[in-house]
C-alpha positions as CSV (number, residue, x, y, z in Angstrom):
1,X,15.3,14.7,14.7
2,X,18.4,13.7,16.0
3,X,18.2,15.1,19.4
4,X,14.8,13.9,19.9
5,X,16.2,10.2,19.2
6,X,19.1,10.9,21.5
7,X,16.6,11.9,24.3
8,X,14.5,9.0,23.9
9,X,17.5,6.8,24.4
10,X,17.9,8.4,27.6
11,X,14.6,7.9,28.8
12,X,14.9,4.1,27.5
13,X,17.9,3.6,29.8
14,X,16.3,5.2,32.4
15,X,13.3,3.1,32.1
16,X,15.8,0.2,31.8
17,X,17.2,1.3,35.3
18,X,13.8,1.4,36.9
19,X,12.3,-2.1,35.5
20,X,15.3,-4.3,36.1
21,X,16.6,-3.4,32.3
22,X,13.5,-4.0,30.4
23,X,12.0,-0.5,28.8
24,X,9.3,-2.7,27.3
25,X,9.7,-0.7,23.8
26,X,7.2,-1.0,21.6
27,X,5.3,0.7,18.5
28,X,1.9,2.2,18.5
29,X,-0.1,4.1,15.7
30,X,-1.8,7.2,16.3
31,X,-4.6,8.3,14.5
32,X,-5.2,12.0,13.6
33,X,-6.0,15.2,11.3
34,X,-3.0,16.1,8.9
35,X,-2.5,19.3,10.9
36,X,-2.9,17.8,14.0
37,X,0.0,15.2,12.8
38,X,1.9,17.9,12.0
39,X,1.6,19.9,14.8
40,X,2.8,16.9,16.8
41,X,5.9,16.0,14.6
42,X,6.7,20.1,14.7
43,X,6.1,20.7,18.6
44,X,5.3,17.4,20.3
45,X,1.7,16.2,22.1
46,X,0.0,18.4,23.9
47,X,-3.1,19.0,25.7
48,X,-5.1,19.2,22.7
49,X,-4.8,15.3,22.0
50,X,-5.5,14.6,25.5
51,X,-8.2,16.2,25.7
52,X,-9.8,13.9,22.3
53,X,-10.7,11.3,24.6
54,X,-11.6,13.1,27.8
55,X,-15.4,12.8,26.7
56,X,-14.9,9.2,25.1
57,X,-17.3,6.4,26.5
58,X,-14.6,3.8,25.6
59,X,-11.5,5.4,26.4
60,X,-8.9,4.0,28.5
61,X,-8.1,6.7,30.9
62,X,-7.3,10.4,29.8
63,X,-4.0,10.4,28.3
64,X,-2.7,10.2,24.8
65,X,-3.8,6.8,23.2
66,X,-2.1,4.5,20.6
67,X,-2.9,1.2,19.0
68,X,-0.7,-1.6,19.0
69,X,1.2,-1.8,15.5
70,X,-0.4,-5.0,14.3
71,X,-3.9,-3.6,14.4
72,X,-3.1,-0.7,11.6
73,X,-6.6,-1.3,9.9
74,X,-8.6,-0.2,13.4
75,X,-5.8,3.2,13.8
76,X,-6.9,3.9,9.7
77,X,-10.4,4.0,10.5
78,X,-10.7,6.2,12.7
79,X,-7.9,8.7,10.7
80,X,-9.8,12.2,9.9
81,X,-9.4,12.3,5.8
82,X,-7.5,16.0,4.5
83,X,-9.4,17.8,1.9
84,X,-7.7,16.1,-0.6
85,X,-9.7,12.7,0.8
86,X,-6.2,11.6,2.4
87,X,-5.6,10.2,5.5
88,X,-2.5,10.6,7.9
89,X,-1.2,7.9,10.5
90,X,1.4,8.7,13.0
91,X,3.9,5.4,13.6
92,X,5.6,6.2,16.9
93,X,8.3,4.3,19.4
94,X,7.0,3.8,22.8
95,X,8.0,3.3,26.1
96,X,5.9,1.5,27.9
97,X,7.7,0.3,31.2
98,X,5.3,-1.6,32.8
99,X,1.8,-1.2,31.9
100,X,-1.2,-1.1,34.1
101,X,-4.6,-2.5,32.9
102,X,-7.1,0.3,32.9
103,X,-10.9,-0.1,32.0
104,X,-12.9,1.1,29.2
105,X,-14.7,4.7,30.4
106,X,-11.7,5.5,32.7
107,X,-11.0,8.9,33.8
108,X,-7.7,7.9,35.4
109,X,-5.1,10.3,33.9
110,X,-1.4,9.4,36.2
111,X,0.0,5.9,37.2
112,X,-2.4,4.5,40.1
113,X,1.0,4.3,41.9
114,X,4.8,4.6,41.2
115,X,5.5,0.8,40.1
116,X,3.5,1.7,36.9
117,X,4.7,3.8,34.0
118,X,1.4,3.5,31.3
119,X,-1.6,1.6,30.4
120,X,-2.9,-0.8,28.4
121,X,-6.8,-2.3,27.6
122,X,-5.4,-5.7,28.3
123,X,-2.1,-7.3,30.2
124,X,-2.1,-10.5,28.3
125,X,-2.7,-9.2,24.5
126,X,-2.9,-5.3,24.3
127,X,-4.2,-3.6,21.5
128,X,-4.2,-0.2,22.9
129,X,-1.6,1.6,24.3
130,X,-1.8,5.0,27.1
131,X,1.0,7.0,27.6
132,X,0.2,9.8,30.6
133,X,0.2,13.2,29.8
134,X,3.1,14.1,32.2
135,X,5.3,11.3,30.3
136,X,3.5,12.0,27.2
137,X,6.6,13.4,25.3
138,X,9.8,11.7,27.0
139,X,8.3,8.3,25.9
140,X,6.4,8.5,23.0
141,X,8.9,9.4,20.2
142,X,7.3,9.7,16.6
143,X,8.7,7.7,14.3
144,X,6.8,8.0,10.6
145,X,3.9,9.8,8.9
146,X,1.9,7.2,6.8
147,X,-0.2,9.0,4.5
148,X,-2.9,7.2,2.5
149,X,-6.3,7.6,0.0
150,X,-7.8,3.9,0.2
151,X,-11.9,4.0,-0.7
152,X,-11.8,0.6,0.3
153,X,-11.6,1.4,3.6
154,X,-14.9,3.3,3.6
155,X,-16.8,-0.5,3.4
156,X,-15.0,-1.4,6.5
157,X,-16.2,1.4,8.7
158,X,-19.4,0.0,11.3
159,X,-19.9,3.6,12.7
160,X,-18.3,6.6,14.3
161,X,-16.7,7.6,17.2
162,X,-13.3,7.0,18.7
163,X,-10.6,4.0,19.4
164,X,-12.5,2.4,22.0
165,X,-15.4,1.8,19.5
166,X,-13.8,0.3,16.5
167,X,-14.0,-3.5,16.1
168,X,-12.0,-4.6,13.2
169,X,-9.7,-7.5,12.8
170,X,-6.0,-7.6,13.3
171,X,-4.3,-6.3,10.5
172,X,-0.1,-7.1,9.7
173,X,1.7,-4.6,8.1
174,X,2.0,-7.0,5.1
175,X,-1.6,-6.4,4.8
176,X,-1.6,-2.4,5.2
177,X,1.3,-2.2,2.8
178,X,-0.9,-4.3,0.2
179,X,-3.8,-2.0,0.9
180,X,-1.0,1.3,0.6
181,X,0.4,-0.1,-3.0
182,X,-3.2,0.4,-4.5
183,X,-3.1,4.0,-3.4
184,X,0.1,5.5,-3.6
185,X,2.5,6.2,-6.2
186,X,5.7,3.9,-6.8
187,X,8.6,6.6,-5.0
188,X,6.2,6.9,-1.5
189,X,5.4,3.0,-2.1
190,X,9.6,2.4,-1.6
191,X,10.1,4.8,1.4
192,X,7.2,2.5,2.9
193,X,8.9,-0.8,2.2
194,X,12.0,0.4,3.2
195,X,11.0,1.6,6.3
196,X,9.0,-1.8,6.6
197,X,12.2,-3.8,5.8
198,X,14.2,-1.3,8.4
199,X,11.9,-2.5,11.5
200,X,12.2,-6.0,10.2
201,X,15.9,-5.9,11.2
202,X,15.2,-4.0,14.2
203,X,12.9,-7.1,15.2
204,X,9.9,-4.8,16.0
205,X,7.5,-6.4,13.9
């Protein structure tokens, strides 16, 4: 909505403020049931999505977790198909400020200290991003519902479990999109390009 946009531009300024006007915006996917997506685009995160990776061996800390937008293909495996057999992804805008590594089987669930605003698996190239549970819905702002039914996906799958266990290659969107135009029908196929061409211009991609 609009007002949720408006907020998150005053959270981006503040961030700006704080890191010597860099926000460090980014976009991350996040994986999830249909009604869990739609709880989250209805009321925002809550505890409930925290709480997914609480348990998880190869989670980064105890917040809410994202992937990095080029590696779509290791957010899509992990999605939990609808009874229909189709699977939802959650595009969001992030704030990320600056990130702190944190380790796989973390419990940490803050900022080890006040110069830090999230996490990250990795300073240098990040593919996964954690946003805190106290900053969870001032900067993570959901963007776009992907929703897909791709059986070739089911040959890429190398077991279960969460984002910490996936190992899949990077993925662009050019890539995703291909995989999207087999599955869905020509008037969801254009909202998708155009919302691919829109980031384009925003230089996000």
């Amino acid at each position: 909505t609009k007002a949720k946009f408006a907020a998150s531009v005053v959270f981006t300024d503040a961030m700006k403020r704080k890191n010597g006007g860099d926000a460090n915006v980014k976009l991350g996917w996040y994986s999830g049931s249909k009604q869990e997506i739609d709880n989250i685009v209805s009321y925002g995160f809550s505890s409930r999505e925290v709480k997914k990776f609480e348990n998880d061996v190869g989670s980064h800390g105890v917040g809410i977790h994202l992937v990095h937008h080029l590696f779509s293909l290791a957010a899509a495996l992990v999605c939990e198909a609808d009874e229909e057999g189709v699977k939802h992804l959650l595009l969001c805008r992030l704030i990320l400020g600056k990130p702190e590594q944190i380790v796989s089987g973390s419990k940490q669930s803050y900022p080890s200290s006040s110069q830090f605003d999230s996490g990250v698996d990795d300073l240098e190239n990040p593919r996964k991003y954690v946003i805190w549970s106290s900053t969870m819905n001032s900067y993570i702002l959901p963007s776009h519902v992907v929703s897909f039914k791709s059986p070739r996906l089911r040959g890429l799958i190398r077991g279960g479990g969460g984002l910490g266990r996936v190992r899949s290659p990077c993925v662009s969107f050019s890539v995703l999109i291909s995989l999207l135009s087999k599955s869905l029908d020509p008037p969801r196929m254009h909202v998708v390009l155009r919302t691919y061409d829109d980031f384009r211009v925003w230089n996000l991609l």
